[in-house]
C-alpha positions as CSV (number, residue, x, y, z in Angstrom):
1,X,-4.0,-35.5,3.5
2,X,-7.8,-35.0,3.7
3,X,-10.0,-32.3,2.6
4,X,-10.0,-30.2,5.5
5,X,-6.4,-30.8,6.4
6,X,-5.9,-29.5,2.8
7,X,-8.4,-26.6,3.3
8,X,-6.6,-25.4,6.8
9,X,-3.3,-25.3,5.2
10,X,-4.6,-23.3,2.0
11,X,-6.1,-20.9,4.6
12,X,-2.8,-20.8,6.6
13,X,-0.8,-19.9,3.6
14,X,-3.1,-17.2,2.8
15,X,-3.1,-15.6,6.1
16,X,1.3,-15.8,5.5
17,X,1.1,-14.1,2.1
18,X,-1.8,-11.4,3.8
19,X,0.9,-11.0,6.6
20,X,3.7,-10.1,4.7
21,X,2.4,-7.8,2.7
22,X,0.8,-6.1,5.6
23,X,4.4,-5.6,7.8
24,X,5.1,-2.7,5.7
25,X,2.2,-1.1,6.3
26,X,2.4,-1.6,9.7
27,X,5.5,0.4,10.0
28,X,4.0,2.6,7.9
29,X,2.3,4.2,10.2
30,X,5.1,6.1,11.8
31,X,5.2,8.0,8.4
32,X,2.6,10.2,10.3
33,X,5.0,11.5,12.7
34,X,7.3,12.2,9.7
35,X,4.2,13.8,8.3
36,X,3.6,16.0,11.1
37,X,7.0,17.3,11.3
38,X,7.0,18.2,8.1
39,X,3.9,20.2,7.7
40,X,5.0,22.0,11.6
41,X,8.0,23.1,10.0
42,X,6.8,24.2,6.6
43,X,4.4,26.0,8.8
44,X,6.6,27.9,11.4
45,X,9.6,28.3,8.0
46,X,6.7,30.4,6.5
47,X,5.8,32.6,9.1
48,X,9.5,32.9,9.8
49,X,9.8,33.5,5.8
50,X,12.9,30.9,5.8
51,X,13.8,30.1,2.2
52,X,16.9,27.8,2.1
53,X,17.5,25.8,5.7
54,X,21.0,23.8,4.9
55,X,23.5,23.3,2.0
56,X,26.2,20.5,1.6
57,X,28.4,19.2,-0.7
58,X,27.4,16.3,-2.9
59,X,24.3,14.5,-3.4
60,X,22.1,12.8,-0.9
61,X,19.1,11.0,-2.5
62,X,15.7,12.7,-2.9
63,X,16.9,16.1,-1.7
64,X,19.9,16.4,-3.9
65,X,22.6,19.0,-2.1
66,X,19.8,21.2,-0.2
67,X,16.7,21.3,1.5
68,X,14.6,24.4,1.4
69,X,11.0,25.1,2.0
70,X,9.7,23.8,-1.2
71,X,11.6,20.6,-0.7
72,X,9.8,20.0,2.7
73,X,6.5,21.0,0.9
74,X,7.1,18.4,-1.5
75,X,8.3,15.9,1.1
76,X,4.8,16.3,2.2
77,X,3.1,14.8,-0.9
78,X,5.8,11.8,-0.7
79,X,5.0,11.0,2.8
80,X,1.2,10.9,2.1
81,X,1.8,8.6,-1.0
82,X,3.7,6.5,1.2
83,X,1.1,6.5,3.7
84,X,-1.9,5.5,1.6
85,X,0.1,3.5,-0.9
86,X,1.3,1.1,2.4
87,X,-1.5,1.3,4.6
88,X,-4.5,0.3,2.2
89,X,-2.5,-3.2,2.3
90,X,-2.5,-3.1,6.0
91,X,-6.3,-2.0,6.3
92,X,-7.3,-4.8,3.8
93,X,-4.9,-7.2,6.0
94,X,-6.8,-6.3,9.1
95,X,-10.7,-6.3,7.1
96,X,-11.0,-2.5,7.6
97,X,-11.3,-1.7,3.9
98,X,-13.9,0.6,2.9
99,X,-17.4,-2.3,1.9
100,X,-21.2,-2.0,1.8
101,X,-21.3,-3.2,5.2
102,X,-25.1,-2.1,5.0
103,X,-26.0,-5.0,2.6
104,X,-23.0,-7.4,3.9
105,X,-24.1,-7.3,7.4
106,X,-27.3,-9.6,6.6
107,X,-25.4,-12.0,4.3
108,X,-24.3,-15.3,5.8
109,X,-20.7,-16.1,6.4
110,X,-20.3,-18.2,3.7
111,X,-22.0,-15.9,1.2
112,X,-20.0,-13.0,2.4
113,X,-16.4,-15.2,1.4
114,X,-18.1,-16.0,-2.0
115,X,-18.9,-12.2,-2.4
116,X,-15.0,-11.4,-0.8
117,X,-13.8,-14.0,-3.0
118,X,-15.4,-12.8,-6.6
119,X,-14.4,-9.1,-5.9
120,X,-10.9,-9.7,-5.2
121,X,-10.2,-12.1,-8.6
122,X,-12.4,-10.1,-11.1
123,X,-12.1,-6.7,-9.6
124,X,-9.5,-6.0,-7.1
125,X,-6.7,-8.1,-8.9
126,X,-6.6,-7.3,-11.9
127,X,-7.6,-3.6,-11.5
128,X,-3.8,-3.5,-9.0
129,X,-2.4,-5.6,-11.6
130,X,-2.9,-3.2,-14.8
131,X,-1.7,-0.3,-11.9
132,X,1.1,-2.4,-11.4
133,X,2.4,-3.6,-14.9
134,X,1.4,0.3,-16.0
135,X,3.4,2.2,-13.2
136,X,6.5,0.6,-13.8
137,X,7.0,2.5,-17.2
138,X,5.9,5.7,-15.3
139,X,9.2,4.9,-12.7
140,X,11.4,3.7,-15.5
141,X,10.0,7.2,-17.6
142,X,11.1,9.3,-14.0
143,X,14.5,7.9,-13.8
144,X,15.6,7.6,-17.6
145,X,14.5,11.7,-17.8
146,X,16.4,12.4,-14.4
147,X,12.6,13.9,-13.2
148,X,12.9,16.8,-10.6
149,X,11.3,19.3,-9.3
150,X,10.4,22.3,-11.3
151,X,10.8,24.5,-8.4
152,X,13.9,23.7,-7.1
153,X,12.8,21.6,-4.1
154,X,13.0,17.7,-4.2
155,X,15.2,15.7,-6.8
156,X,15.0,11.7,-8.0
157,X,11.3,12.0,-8.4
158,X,11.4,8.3,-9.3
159,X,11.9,7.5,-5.9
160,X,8.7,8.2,-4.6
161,X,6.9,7.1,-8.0
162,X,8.1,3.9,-7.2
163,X,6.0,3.6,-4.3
164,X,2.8,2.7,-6.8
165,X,3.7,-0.3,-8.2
166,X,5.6,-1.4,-4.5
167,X,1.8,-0.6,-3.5
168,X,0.3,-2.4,-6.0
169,X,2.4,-5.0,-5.8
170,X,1.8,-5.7,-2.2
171,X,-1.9,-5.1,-2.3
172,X,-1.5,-8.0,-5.3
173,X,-0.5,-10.2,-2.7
174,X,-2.4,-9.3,-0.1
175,X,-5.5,-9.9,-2.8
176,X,-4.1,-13.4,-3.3
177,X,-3.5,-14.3,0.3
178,X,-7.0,-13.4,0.6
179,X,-8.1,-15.5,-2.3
180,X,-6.2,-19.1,-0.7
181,X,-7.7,-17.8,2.7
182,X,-11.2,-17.8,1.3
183,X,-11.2,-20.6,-0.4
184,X,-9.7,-22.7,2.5
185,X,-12.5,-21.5,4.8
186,X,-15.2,-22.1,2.6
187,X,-13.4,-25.7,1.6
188,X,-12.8,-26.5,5.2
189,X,-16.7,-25.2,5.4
190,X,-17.7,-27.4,2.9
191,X,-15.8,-30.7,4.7
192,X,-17.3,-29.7,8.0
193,X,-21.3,-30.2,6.4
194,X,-20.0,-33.3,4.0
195,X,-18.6,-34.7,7.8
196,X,-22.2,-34.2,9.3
């Protein structure tokens, strides 16, 4: 296998691992219909001045044996941590991150992969990687205390801390896929100028 054969198929397994960890966020975007329901009806419940909407026997996950107008409130907040918590992996995937275009814009294509490259290892990495390792105490903390609401709206609050290390976890991967990606374009780079 030569260098660039080697360099494509770094690239190619970078682009997989960026992939994957993007297909939740893809789908994440219907959250914002979810989203908007949710705020309509906590709208329109207010001005109707509904307090409890249904009651059932048992337990159902997350909303416990009712939903009321707090619970949608708080539904709210767990579809919007959803929503950024999925979606920054899918932004990243597709390069639409938030960067200093102004200064990038003049660098060469090379130099911008070196500068891609160096952020992700010593700053995005390790900064999801302490979010990720840290969170999981914060879920395990939620669960073991049987966290709820305090005003009687949404229950199993570990549910939707969970979604921060799931995002960090995925935005991990994403940050390696990006890594093998970069370095097999700027190896396959480097074979293209050692050819000529």
């Amino acid at each position: 296998m030569n260098g660039r054969s080697k360099a494509d198929a770094l690239a190619t397994a970078g682009e997989a691992l960026m992939a994957i960890s993007a297909k939740p966020g893809r789908y994440g975007a219907w959250i914002l219909i979810a989203l908007n329901l949710s705020v309509l009806v906590s709208v329109f419940g207010a001005q109707m001045g509904w307090s409890d909407l249904l009651r059932w026997e048992g337990d159902f996950p997350l909303l416990g044996n009712h939903l009321n107008m707090t619970s949608i409130a708080e539904l709210q907040w767990h579809f919007f941590a959803l929503l950024v918590m999925l979606s920054g992996v899918y932004a990243m995937r597709a390069d639409q991150h938030i960067r200093v275009d102004v200064l990038s814009a003049g660098f060469s294509p090379r130099t911008r992969l070196v500068i891609d490259l160096i952020g992700d290892l010593f700053f995005l990495m390790p900064f999801f990687g302490l979010v990720a390792w840290y969170s999981m105490d914060f879920v395990a903390m939620a669960f073991q205390f049987g966290e709820q609401s305090n005003s009687g709206g949404l229950v199993d609050r570990y549910l939707v801390k969970a979604v921060v290390p799931l995002g960090a976890g995925l935005m991990l991967l994403c940050g390696l896929g990006r890594v093998l990606r970069n370095l097999g374009l700027l190896f396959a780079g480097r074979a293209r100028e050692e050819r000529v």
